[in-house]
C-alpha positions in Angstrom: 164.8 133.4 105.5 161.0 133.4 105.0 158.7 133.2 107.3 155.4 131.5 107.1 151.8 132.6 108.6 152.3 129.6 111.3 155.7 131.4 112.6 154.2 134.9 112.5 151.4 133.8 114.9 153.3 132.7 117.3 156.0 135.4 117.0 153.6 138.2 117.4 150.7 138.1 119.8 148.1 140.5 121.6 147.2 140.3 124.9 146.7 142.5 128.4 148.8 143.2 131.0 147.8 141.0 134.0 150.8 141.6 136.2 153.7 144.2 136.9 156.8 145.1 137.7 157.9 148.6 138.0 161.3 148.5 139.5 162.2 145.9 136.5 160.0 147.7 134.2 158.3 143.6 133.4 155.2 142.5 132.6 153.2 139.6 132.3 150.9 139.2 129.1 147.2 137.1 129.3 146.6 136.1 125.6 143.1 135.6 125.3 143.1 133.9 121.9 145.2 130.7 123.4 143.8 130.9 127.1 147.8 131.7 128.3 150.0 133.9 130.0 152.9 134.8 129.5 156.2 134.9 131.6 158.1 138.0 133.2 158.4 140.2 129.4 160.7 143.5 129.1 158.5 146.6 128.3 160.4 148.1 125.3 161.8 151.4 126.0 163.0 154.0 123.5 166.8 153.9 125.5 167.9 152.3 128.7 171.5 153.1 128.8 173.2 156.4 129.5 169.8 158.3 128.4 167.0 156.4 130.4 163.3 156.7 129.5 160.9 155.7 131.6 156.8 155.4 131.3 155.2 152.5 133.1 152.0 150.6 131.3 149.0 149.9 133.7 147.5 146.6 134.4 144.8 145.7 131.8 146.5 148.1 129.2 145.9 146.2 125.5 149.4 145.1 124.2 151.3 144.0 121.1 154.7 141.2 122.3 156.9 139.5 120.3 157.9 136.1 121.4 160.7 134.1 121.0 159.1 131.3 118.9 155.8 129.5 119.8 156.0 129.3 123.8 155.2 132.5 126.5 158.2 132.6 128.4 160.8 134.3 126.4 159.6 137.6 124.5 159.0 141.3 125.1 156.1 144.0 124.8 156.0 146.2 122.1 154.0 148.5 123.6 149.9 149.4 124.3 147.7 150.3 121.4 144.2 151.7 121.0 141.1 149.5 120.1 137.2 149.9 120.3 136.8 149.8 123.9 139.5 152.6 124.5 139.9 155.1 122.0 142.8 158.3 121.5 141.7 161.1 123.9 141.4 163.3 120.8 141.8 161.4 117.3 143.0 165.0 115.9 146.2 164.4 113.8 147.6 168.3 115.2 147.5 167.5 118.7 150.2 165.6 120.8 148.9 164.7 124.2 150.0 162.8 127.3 147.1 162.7 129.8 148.1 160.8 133.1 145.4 159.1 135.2 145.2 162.1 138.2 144.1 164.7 134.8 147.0 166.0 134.4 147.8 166.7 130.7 150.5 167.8 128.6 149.4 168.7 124.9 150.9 170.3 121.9 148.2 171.7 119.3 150.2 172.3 116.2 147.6 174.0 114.1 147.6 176.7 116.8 150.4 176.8 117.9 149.7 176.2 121.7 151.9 174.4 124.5 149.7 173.5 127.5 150.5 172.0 130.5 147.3 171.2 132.8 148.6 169.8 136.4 146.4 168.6 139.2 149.1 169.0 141.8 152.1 171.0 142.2 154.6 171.8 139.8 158.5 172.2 140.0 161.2 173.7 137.9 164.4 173.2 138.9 167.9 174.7 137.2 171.4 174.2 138.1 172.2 177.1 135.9 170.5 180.7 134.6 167.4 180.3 133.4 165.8 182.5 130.9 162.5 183.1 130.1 161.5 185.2 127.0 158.4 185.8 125.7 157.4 187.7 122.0 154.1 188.9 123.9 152.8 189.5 127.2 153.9 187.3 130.3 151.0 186.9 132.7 151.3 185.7 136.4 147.8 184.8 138.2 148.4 183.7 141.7 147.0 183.0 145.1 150.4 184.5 146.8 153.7 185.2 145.2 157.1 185.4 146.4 160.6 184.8 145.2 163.4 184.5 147.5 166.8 184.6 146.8 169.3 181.8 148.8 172.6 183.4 148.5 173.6 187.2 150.3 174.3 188.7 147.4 172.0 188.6 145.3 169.9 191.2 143.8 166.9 191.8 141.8 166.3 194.1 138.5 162.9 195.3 136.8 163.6 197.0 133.4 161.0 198.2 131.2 161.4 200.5 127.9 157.8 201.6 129.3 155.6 202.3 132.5 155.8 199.3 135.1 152.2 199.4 137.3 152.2 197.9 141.2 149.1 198.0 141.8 147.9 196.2 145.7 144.5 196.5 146.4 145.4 195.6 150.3 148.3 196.9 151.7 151.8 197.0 150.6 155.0 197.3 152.7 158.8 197.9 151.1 161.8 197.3 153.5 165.2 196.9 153.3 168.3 196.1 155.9 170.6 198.0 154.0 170.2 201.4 152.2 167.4 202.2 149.3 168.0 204.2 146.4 165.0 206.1 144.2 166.3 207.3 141.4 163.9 209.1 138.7 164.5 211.1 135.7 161.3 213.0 135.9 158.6 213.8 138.5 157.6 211.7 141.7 153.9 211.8 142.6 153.1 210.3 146.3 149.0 209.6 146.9 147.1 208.5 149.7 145.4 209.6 152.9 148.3 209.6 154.9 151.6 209.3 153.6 154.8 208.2 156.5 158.0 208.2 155.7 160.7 207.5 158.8 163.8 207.3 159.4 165.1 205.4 161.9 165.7 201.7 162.0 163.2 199.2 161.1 
């Protein structure tokens, strides 16, 4: 089946968002070229059924729809696109970015080789299972405070290192235990300081 130039115009059209829906992920579409907007349109969606995707489009985003024949009610949106009032954050084909409204950014630079992940706010990870972190260089951990705390009784914490391990506190720094504590060292033990304590008794 062809399709002539008088079809294609009324099949695909450009507009803004003017209104929208999240909870039914809908739009509506103002067409500046015929002075009309559109009806209640389906944001399309890279999979909406056991996998879900979701990314919402703000209201004045610049939009492609197709719609079903020559009137605005029936259709959907393609999706948002750059133009000349609101260009790519980067226009560098070896970066991937997602940059949010609040400044938060998630970016890929594939030249070299660099995963960032720039949040304004807090950030969560969250695993029903091990999680493993490995690194082919250093691992560095800059923090206001730091803690880890363990839900279950038994658990237990291991540091290994082929090499030296440095704790280094330039406050205070206090090591107890409810149960017993075991030192173990294959060579010498070296204990500095002004005064040095050590008690026995309960703590």
């Amino acid at each position: 089946m062809l399709t002539t130039q008088k079809d294609t115009e009324g099949l695909l059209r450009f507009g803004h968002v003017s209104e929208y829906d999240a909870k039914r992920h809908m739009g509506r579409v103002s067409f500046p070229a015929t002075g009309t907007d559109s009806g209640w349109l389906p944001v399309l969606v890279s999979f909406s059924n056991g996998n879900r995707c979701e990314a919402h489009i703000d209201i004045g985003t610049h939009v492609a729809c197709v719609m079903s024949g020559e009137g605005s009610e029936l259709g959907v949106i393609l999706g948002a696109f750059y133009d000349d009032n609101n260009s790519a954050p980067d226009g560098d084909m070896n970066i991937w970015r997602t940059r949010f409204a609040d400044g938060t950014e998630i970016f890929y630079d594939r030249q070299s080789h660099t995963l960032t992940a720039d949040c304004t706010g807090d950030v969560e990870i969250i695993s029903g299972g091990n999680t493993d972190i490995q690194a082919g260089g250093n691992v560095s951990i800059t923090a206001g405070n730091f803690s880890i705390t363990y839900k279950s009784g038994d658990s237990s914490l291991g540091i290994s290192s082929p090499g030296k391990i440095n704790i280094f506190s330039a406050d205070s720094m206090d090591m107890k235990t409810m149960k017993d504590f075991t030192l173990r060292v294959a060579g010498d033990i070296d204990m500095k300081g002004r005064h040095v304590t050590i008690e026995e008794g309960l703590i």
